[in-house]
C-alpha positions in Angstrom: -94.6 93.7 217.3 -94.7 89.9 217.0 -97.7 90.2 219.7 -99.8 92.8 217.1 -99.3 89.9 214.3 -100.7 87.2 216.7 -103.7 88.8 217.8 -104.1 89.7 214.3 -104.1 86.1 212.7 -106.0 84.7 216.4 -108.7 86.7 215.8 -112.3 85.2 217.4 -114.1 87.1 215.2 -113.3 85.3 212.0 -113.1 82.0 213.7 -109.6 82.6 214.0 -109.1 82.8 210.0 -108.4 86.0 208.5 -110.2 86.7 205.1 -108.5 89.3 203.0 -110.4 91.0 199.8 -107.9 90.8 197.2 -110.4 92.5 195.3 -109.3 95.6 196.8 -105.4 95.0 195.8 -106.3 94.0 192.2 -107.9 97.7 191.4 -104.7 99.1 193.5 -102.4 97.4 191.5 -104.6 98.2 188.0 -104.7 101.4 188.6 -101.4 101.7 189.4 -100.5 100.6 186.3 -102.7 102.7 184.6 -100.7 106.1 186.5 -97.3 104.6 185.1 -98.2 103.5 181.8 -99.9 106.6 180.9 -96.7 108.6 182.4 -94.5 106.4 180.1 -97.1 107.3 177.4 -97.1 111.3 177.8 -93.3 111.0 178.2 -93.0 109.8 174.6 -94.0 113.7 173.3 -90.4 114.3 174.0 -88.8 112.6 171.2 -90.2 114.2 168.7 -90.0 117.6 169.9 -86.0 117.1 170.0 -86.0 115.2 166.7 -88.4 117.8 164.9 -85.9 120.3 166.0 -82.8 119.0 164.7 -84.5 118.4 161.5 -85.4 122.1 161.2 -81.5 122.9 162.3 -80.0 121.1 159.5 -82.6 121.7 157.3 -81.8 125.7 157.7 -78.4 124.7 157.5 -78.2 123.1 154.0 -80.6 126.3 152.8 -78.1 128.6 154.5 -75.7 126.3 152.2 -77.2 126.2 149.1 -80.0 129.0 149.0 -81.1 127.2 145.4 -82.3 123.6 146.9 -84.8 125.6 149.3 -87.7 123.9 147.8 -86.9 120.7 148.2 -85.1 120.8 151.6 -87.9 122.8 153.0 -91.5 120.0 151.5 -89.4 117.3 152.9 -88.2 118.9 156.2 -91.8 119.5 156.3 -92.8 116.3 156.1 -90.4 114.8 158.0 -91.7 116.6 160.4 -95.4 115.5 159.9 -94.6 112.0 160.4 -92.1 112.5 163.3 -95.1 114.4 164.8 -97.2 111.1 164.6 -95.5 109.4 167.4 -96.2 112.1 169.7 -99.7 112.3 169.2 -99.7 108.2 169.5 -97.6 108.7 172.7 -100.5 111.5 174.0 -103.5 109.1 172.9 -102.3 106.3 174.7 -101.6 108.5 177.5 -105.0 109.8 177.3 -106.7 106.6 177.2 -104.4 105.2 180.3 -106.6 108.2 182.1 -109.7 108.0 181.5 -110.7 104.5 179.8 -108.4 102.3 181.3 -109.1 102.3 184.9 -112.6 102.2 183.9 -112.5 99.0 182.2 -110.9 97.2 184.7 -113.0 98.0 187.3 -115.8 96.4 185.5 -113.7 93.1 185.1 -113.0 93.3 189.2 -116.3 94.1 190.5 
């Protein structure tokens, strides 16, 4: 093993200096990043899901309760709803962007 690494760093061909492209590391490491963050991104679709759904259980609970207020609990259950649904859609832009734009752009900053 310690042989490999000495011929590797003695190399004639280079003059006996190794030259690495970073170049190549930098769009590993970008793109990388792009695969997690956009994984962290989609993964946000969850909380809303969970939250819309616990809004709908009590809000069919207090109607089961009091049939009377089922106007009122069910426009703002409603748009609870709509703005909990917000994040999601964030969360799945961002994602979406991570994909396709993203890695993109900073390839054009590496070249």
């Amino acid at each position: 093993m310690q042989r490999k690494v000495k011929e590797i760093f003695n190399n004639s061909k280079n003059g006996g200096k190794i030259y690495m492209d970073f170049t190549v590391l930098a769009k590993g490491i970008a793109l990388a990043g792009c695969g997690i963050g956009a994984g962290c991104a989609l993964i946000a679709g969850i909380g809303p899901g969970i939250g819309e759904g616990n809004a709908v259980s009590k809000a069919l609970e207090a109607i089961g309760r009091q049939p009377e207020c089922k106007g009122d609990v069910t426009s703002t259950m409603l748009l609870g709803c709509a703005i909990a649904e917000t994040t999601g859609i964030y969360g799945f832009v961002t994602g979406l962007l991570l994909i396709f734009v993203a890695p993109g752009t900073f390839m054009n900053y590496l070249k």
